[in-house]
N, C-alpha and C positions, 0 to 999 in steps of 0.2 A: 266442388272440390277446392280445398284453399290450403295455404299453408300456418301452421301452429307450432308453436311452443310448448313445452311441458315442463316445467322446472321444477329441482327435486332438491331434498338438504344432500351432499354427500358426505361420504365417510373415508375417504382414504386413512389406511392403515401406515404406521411413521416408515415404510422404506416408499409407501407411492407420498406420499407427505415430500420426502426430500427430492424427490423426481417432478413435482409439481415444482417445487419452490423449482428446480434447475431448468422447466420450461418458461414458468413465469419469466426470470431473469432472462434466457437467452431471447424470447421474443421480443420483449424489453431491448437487449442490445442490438437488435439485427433492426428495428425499429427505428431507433436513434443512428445507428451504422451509416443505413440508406438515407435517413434522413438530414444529416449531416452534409452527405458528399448532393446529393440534389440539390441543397440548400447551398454549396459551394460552386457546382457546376452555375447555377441561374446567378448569384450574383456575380459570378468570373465572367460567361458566356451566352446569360439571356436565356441558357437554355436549360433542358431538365433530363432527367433517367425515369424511363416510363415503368411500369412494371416488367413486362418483358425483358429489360436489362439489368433489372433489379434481380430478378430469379436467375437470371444464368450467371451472374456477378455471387450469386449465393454460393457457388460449389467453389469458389475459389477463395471465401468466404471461409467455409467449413475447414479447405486444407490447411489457411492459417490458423483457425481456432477448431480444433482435433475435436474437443469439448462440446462443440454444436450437433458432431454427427451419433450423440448419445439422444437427442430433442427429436419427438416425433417431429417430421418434414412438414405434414402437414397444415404445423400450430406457426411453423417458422415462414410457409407460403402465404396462409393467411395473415401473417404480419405485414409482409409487404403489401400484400392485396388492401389492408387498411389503410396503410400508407398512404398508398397511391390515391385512395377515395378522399383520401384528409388532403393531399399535394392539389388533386384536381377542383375541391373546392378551393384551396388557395387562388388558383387560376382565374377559376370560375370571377372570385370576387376581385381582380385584380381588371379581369377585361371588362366588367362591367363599371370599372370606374374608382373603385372604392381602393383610393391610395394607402388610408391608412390599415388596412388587410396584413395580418401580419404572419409569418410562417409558420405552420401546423407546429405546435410545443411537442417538445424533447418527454418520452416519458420518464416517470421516478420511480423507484422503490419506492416511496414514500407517499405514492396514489392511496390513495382511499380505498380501493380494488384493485388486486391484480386477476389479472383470465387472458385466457388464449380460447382460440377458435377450431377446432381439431372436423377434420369433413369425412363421411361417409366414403368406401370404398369397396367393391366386392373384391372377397379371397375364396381362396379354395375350401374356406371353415364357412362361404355364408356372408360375410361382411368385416369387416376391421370394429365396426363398434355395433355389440347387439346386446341386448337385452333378457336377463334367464333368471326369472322369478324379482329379485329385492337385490341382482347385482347389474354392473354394465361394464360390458367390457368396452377398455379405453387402449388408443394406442400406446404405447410405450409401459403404462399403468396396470396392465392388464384386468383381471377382476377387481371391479370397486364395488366394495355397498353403496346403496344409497334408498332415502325412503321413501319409497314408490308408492304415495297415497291413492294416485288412479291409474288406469289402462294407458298407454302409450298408442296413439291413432294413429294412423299412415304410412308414410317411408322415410326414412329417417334420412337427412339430408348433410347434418353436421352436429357438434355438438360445442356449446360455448361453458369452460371450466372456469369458476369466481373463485375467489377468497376475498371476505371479506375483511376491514380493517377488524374484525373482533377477534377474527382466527377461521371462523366455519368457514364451509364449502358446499359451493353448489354446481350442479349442473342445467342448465337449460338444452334439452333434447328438442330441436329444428326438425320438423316434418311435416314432409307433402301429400299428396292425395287426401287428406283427410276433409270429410263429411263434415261440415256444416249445415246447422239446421237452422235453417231461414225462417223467418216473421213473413206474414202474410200480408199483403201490399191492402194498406184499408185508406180512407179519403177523411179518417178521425183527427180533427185537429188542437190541441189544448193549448192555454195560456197560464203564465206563468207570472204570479206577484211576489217578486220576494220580500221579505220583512225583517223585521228586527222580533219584536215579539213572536210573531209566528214566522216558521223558515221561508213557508211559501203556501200561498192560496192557488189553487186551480180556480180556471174559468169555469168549473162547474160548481164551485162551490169548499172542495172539498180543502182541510187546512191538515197542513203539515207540519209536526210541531216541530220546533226549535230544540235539537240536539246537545246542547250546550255542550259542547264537548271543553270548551274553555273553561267554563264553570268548575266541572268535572275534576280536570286536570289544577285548577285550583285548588280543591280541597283535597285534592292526592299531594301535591304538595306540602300544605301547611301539616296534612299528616306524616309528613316523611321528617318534616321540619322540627315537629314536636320528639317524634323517638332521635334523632339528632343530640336535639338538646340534651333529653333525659340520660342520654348515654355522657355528654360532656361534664352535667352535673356530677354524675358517677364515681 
């Protein structure tokens, strides 16, 4: 038993669309929030805000910003739980030496990706995120399509929400107990030449041709280049 990944395109429809952008954003703030006063606390007093005072410091949080308590909790919990792994690698590299270590970055709107991290919980329906045919239900979101090319294996653990800079959305579906099927332990050992002309010769002989993927992507180019032109000539 191990744990896996499933990840799918999603579909939110434009009101889970604008409920997504208002989680993106407040984990975004609640992120930079905590990481601001930690970052004030250690250079005022040496010291830090651990997780645990990070999350009870959250409700008093929410009562100044009204706006937070519309944000599933637990995309907002998992934000600081990020935190606190990015603060403690700070640490980490700070006591072993390494001065120049600089303080875990503020994030932007302007990332490449925005996601949050939303975790599995039993309700009286079964669970807070499940699974019914080509939808999944989300906290706050509730039914979302999305395209579910295979089976979904185990127990489902958490769920991490993307957007990408293009627009799309994804979901990666976190699950445990799931079946892995293992390779059988053999004492087979091979060697490996890699080349220029060919990719790679096996110690047994066998050759592996060179993929030219650069090649490839060259004459897709100069094809792209020519309808280009012929359009400017136009």
């Amino acid at each position: 038993m191990a744990e896996k990944s499933f990840k799918f395109r999603l579909y939110p429809n434009s009101e889970q669309q604008i409920q997504l952008a208002k989680t993106f954003g407040s984990c975004r703030f609640v992120y930079n929030n905590y990481l601001a006063k930690r970052i004030e606390l250690y250079k005022s007093e040496q010291k830090s805000m651990n997780y645990n005072a990070c999350s009870a410091d959250l409700t008093n949080l929410k009562q100044e910003n009204i706006w937070l308590k519309e944000i599933d909790k637990f995309a907002l919990q998992n934000s600081l739980k990020d935190l606190d792994r990015a603060y403690q690698n700070f640490f980490r590299e700070v006591k072993n030496g390494n001065k120049d270590q600089g303080f875990p970055k503020f994030k932007s709107k302007h990332d490449y990706e925005c996601s949050y991290r939303t975790s599995f919980t039993k309700t009286t329906a079964g669970g807070n995120i499940r699974i019914d045919c080509n939808k999944i239900q989300l906290p706050k979101l509730g039914s979302v399509r999305f395209a579910k090319s295979r089976d979904i294996q185990g127990r489902i653990l958490n769920c991490t929400i993307t957007k990408t800079c293009s627009g799309k959305y994804f979901v990666s579906i976190c699950c445990t107990d799931v079946e892995i099927e293992r390779f059988e332990n053999n004492s087979n050992i091979v060697g490996l030449d890699l080349g220029i002309k060919e990719f790679a010769i096996t110690s047994y002989g066998e050759i592996i041709n060179n993929p030219k993927y650069l090649s490839k992507l060259e004459n897709k180019l100069k094809k792209e280049q020519r309808k280009l032109s012929k359009k400017k000539k136009r």
